[in-house]
C-alpha positions in Angstrom: -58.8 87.7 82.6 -55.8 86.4 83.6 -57.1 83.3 85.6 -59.2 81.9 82.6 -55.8 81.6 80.2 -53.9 80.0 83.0 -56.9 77.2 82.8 -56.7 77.1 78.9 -53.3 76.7 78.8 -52.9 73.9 81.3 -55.9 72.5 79.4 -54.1 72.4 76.1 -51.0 70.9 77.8 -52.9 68.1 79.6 -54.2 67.2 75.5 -51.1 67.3 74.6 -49.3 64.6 77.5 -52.9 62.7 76.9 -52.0 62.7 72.5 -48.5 61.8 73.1 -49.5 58.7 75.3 -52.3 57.5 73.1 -49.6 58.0 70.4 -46.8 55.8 71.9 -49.0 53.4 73.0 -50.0 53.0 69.3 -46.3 52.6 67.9 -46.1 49.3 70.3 -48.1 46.2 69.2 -50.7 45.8 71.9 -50.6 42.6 74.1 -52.4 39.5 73.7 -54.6 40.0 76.8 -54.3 43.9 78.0 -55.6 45.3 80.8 -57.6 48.7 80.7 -55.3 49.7 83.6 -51.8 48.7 82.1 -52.7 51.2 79.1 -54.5 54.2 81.1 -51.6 56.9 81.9 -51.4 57.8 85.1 -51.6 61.8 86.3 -48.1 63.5 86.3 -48.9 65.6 89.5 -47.0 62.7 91.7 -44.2 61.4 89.3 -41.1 60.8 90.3 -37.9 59.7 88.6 -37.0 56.1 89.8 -34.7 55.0 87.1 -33.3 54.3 83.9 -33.0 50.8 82.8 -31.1 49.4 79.6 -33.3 47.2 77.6 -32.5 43.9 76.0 -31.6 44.9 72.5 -29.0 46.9 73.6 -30.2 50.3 71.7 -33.4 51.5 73.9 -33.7 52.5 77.7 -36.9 52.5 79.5 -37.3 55.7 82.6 -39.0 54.5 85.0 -41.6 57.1 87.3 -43.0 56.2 90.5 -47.0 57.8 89.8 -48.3 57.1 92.8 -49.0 53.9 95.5 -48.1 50.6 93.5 -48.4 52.6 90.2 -45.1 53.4 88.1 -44.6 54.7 84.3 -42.2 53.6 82.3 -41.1 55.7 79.0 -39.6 53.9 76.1 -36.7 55.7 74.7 -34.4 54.6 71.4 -31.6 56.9 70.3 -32.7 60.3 71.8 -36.3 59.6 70.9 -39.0 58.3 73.0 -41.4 56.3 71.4 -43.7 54.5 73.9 -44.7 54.0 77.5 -46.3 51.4 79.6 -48.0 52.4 83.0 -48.6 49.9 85.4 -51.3 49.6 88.9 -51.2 46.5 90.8 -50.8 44.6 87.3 -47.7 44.0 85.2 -48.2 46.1 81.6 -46.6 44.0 78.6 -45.1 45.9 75.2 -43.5 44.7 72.1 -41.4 46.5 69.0 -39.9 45.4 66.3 -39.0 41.6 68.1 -37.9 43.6 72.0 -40.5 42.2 74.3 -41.2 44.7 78.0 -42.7 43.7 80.7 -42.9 46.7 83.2 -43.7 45.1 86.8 -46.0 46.5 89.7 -43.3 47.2 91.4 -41.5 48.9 88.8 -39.2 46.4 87.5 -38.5 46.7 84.3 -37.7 43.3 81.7 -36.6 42.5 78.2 -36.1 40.0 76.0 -35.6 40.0 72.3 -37.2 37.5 70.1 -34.8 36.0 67.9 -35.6 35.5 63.9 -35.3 31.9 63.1 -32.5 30.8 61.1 -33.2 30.6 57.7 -32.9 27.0 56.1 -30.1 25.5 54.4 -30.6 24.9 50.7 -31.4 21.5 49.9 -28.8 19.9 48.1 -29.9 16.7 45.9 -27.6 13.4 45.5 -28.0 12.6 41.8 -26.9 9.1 41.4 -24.0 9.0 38.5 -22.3 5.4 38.9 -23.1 2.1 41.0 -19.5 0.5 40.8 -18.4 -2.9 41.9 -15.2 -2.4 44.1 -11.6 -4.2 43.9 -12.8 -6.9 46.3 -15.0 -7.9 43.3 -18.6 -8.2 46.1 -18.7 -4.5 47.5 -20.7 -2.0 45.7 -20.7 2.1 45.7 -23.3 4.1 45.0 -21.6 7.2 43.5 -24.0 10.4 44.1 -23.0 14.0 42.9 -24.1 16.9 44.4 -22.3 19.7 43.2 -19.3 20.7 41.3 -16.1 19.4 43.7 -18.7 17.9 45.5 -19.8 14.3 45.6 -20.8 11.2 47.9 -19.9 7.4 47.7 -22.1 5.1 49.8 -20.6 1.4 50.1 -22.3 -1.6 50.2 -21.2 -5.2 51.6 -24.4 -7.0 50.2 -27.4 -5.4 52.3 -25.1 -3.6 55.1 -24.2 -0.3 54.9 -20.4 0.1 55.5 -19.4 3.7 55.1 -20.4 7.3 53.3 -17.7 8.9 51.9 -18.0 12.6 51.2 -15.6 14.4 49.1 -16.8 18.0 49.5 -13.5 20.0 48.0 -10.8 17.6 49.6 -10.4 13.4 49.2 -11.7 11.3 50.9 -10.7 7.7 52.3 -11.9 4.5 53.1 -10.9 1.4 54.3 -12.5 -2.4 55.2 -10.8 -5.7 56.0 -8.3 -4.6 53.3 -9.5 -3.0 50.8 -9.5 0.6 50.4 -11.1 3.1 48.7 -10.5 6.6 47.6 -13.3 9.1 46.4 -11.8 12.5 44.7 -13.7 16.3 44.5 -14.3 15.8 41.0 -16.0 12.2 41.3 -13.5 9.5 40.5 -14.1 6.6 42.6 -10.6 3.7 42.9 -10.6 1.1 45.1 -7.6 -1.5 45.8 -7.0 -4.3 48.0 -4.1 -4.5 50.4 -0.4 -5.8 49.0 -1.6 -4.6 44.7 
């Protein structure tokens, strides 16, 4: 009697470590190209603690198990709570959650890397022309553009070359060429004057 509930019960443990890695293996998004082997969890009869390694976002920590020749296990563990392993023979076994990419090695090094979000674009601010002036030198021409409140741009013109942008974006702004001089305020007033008036 005795020797057929010792087999049941280390039958329903082995379903139980078999659930728990088909489980974490599901909470990571599978790699592009995986290998049967990188994915098939290895028997617990020869595992032996190798390490613990911090990963690269800081929060999780992958234990690392020696299983057998050239095979290791690592678990993936995040604030008290595992939630994933990769087991590795001969080949490297690759996982990804939530932007932390592993890599667990056939020797049993462990990697990390996380994937940054990309910035998110600056707003795209539009120059609304509001004035083409003639300056004090009576031949140079501005281009006055707003943007925003406090915020607006002159571009000055000698004929067809481009001199200078001024950009008065909360403070003044200043400009001078071969005497004459130009001043563009926050709120949009454009004066120019020549040297000695």
């Amino acid at each position: 009697m005795r020797a057929p509930r010792t087999l049941r019960t280390a039958l329903i443990a082995t379903g139980v470590t078999a659930a728990l890695g088909v489980s974490a293996a599901g909470a990571l998004a599978a790699p592009s190209t995986p290998t049967a082997r990188s994915v098939t969890q290895h028997p617990t009869t020869m595992r032996v603690y190798v390490k613990t390694v911090k990963l690269a976002d800081k929060v999780s920590r992958a234990k690392v198990y020696k299983t057998g020749k050239d095979r290791y296990e690592a678990e993936l563990w995040a604030k008290g709570s595992r939630y994933g392993a990769l087991y590795t023979q001969g080949r490297p076994a690759y996982a990804q959650n939530n932007g932390l990419h592993i890599t667990l090695h056939p020797n049993g090094k462990v990697t990390s890397w996380v994937q940054q979000a990309k910035p998110k674009p600056k707003p795209v601010t539009k120059r609304v022309l509001v004035a083409t002036p003639t300056l004090a030198d009576g031949s140079t021409k501005a281009k006055l553009y707003k943007l925003t409140d406090n915020h607006y741009e002159a571009d000055l013109h000698a004929g067809t070359t481009h001199l200078d942008t001024l950009v008065a974006n909360g403070h003044a702004a200043h400009g001078e060429n071969n005497g004459l001089h130009v001043s563009l305020q926050p709120d949009g007033e454009l004066r120019s004057w020549l040297d000695g008036h």
